[in-house]
C-alpha positions in Angstrom: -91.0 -172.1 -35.7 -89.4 -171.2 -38.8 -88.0 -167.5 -37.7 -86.7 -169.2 -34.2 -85.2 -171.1 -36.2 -83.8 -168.5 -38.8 -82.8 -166.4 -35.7 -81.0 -169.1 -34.0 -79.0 -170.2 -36.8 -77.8 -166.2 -37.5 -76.6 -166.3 -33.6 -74.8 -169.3 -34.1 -73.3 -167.5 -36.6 -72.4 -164.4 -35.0 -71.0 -166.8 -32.1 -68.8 -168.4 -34.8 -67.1 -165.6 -35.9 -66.4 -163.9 -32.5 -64.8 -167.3 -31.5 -62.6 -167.3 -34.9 -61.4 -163.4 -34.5 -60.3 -163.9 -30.5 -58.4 -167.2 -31.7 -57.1 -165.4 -34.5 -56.3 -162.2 -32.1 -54.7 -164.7 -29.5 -52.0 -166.1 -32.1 -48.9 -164.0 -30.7 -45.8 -163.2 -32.9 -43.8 -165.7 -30.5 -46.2 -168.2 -31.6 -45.9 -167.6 -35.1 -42.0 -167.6 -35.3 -42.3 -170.6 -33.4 -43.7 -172.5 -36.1 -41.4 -171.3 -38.9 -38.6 -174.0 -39.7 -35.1 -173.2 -38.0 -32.9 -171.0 -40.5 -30.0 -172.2 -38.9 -26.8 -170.0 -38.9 -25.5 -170.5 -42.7 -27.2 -168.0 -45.6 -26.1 -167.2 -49.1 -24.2 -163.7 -49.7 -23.7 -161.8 -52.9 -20.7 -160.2 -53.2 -18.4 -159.1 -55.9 -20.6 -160.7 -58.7 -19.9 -164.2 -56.9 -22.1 -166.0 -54.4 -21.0 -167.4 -50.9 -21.9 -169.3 -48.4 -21.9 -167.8 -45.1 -22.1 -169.4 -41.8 -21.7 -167.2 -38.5 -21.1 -168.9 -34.8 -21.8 -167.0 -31.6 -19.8 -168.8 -29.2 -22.6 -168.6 -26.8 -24.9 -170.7 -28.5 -22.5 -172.7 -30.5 -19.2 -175.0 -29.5 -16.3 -174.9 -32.3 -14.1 -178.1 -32.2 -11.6 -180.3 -34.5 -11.9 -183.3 -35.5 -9.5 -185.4 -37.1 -9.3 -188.9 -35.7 -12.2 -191.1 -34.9 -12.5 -193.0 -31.5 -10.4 -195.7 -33.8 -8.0 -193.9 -34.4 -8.5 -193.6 -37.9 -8.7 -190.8 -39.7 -12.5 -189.3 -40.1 -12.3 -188.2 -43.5 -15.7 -187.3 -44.0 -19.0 -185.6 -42.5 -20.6 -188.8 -42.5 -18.4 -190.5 -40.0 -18.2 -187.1 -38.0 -21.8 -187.7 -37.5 -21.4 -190.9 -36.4 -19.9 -189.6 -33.3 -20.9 -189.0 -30.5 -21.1 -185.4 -31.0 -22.8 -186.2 -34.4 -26.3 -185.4 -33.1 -25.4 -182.0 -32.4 -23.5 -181.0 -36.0 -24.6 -177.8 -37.2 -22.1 -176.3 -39.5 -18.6 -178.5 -40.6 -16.3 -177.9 -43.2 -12.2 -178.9 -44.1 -10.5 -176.9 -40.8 -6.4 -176.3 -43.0 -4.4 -178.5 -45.7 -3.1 -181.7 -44.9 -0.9 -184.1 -46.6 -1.1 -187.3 -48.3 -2.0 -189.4 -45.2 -4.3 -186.6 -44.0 -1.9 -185.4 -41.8 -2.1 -181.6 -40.9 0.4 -179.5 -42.6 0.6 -177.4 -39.8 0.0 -177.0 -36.0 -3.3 -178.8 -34.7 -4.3 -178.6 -31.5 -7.7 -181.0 -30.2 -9.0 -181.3 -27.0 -6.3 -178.7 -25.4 -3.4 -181.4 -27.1 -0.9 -180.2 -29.8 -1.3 -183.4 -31.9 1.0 -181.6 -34.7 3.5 -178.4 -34.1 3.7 -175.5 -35.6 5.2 -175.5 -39.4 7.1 -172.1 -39.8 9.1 -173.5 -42.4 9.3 -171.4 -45.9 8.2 -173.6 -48.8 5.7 -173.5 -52.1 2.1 -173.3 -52.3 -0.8 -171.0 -50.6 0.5 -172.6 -47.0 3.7 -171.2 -46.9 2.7 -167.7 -48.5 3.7 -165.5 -45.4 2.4 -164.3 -43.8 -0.3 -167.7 -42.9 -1.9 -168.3 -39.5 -3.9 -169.7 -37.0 -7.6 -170.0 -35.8 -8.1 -171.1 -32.4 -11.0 -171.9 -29.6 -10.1 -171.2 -25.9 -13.6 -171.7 -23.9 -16.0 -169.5 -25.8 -13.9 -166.9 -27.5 -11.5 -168.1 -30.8 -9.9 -165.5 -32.5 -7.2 -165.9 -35.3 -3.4 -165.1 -35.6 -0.5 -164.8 -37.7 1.5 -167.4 -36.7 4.3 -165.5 -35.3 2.6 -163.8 -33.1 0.2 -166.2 -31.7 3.7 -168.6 -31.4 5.1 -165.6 -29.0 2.3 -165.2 -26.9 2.3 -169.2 -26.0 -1.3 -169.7 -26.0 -2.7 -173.0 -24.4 -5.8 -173.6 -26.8 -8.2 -176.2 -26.3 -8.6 -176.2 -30.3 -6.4 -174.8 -33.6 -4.9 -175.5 -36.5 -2.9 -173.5 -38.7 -3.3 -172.8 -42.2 -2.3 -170.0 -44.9 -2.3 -167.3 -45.8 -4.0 -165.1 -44.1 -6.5 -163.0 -46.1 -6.9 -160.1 -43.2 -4.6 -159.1 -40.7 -5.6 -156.4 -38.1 -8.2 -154.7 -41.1 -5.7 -155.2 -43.6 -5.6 -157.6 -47.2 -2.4 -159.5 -47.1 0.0 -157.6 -48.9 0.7 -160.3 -51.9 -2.8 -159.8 -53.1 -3.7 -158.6 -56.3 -6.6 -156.9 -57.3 -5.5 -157.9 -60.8 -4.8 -161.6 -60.5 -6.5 -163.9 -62.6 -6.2 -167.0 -60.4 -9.7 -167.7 -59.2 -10.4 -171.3 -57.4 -13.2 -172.4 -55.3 -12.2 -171.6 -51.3 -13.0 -171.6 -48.4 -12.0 -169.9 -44.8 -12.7 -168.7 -41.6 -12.8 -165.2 -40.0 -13.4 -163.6 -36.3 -15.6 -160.5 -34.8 -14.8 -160.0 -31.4 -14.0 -162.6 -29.6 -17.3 -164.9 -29.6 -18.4 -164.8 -32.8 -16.8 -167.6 -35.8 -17.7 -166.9 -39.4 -17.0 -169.2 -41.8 -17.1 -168.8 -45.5 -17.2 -171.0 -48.8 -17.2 -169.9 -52.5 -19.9 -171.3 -54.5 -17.8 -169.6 -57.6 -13.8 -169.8 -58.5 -12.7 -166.4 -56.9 -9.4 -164.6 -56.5 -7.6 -164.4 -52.9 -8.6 -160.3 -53.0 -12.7 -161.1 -53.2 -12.4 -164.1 -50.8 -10.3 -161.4 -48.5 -12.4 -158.4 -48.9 -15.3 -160.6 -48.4 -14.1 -161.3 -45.4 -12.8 -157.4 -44.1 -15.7 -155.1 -46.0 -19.1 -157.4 -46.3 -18.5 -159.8 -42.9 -17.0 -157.3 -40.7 -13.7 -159.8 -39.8 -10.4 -157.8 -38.8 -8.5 -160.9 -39.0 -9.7 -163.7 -41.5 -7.2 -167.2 -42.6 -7.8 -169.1 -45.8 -8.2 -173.0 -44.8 -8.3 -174.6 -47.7 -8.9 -174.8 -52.1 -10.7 -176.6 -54.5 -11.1 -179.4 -52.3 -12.8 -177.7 -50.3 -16.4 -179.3 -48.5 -19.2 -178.0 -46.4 -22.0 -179.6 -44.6 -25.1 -177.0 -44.1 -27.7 -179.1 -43.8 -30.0 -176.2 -43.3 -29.3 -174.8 -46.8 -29.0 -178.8 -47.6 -25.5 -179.3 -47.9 -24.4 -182.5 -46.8 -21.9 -184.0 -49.0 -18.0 -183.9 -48.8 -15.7 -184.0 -52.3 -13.1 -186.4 -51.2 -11.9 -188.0 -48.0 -10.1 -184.9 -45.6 -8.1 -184.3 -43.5 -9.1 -182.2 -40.1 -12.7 -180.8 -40.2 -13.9 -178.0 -38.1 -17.6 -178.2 -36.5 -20.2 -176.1 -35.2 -22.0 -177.8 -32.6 -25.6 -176.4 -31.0 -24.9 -176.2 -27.3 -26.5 -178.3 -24.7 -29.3 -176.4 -22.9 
């Protein structure tokens, strides 16, 4: 009995490992990538010595909308509450969407839900808003694109989202012309740039940079032939795929990246 036995047990064997190589041989790539946490759309980018955060939107999997009042009519202020709407559940990407003033009010035009909440500010004035030339990012359906303000003024668009901010960093492949390559003023920022017409990219310093890395980061490493600063040192971002979920101090607008209903 004792070689049955001995032969049995070394087919048993050889059974066991066929089985294991054709379940191993039937685990497809789809499979695999499958089981692999979600990346989501935001990654880290070396450029220029300094580090960003990068977060790119295709229109066609993502919706880009404002937010700046609560169902309350008070002001949001902050990614928690944003999450608390009903949109919340979808928030993929959010981050400060332009200056504001004291009361949170936008500086300049703002535009939610197709209704122009706050027109346009061509006034001149101090600070980064009023450095001409500034603009405007907007969302019509699923192309956004962004504009000096001039010319998206004359062409009397009818968004369904925007809001105006300044200065530009790139217009039509160029740095805006007040730049310096030499300047020494270097702040945390953050800002938004378009490629095409259905894809969003928004960007965030991790390191005090100049206006001429931000803008060149923008035109040379993300491929953005028109790119507008939003906002400064105040600036927040909620990633939580990179786990970045808090907010600085209470905002004004915020712009949001939500995943598409299927």
């Amino acid at each position: 009995m004792k070689p049955i036995i001995f032969t049995l047990g070394r087919a048993l064997s050889r059974t066991a490992i066929i089985l294991l190589t054709i379940l191993v041989s039937l685990e497809l790539p789809t499979s695999r990538a499958a089981a692999q946490p979600d990346s989501g759309p935001c990654r880290p980018v070396q450029y220029a010595d300094s580090t960003f955060v990068v977060c790119t939107m295709d229109l066609r999997q993502y919706e880009v909308r404002l937010f700046w009042r609560g169902s309350d009519g008070e002001v949001l202020g902050s990614f928690d509450r944003l999450k608390e709407t009903p949109e919340g559940s979808r928030l993929a990407v959010a981050m400060n969407a332009g200056m504001y003033h004291e009361d949170r009010s936008p500086v300049g035009l703002y535009v939610e839900n197709g209704k122009e909440l706050k027109a346009a500010n061509t006034r001149n004035g101090p600070g980064n808003f009023h450095l001409k030339p500034n603009g405007i990012f907007y969302v019509k359906g699923r192309q956004a694109d962004v504009l000096e303000t001039g010319t998206y003024l004359k062409r009397k668009f009818r968004p369904d989202f925007a809001t105006q901010s300044g200065p530009m960093l790139v217009i039509n492949g160029q740095i805006h012309p007040q730049f310096s390559e030499q300047s020494t003023s270097r702040k945390i920022r953050d800002g938004v740039g378009v490629k095409g017409q259905d894809v969003v990219v928004f960007a965030i310093s991790e390191d005090p940079v100049t206006f001429s890395t931000f803008a060149r980061l923008f035109r040379d490493e993300l491929g953005c032939a028109n790119a507008l600063f939003l906002d400064g040192s105040v600036s927040s971002l909620y990633a939580p795929s990179l786990e970045r979920i808090g907010t600085i101090m209470p905002m004004g607008p915020i712009v949001g990246a939500l995943r598409r209903r299927l």
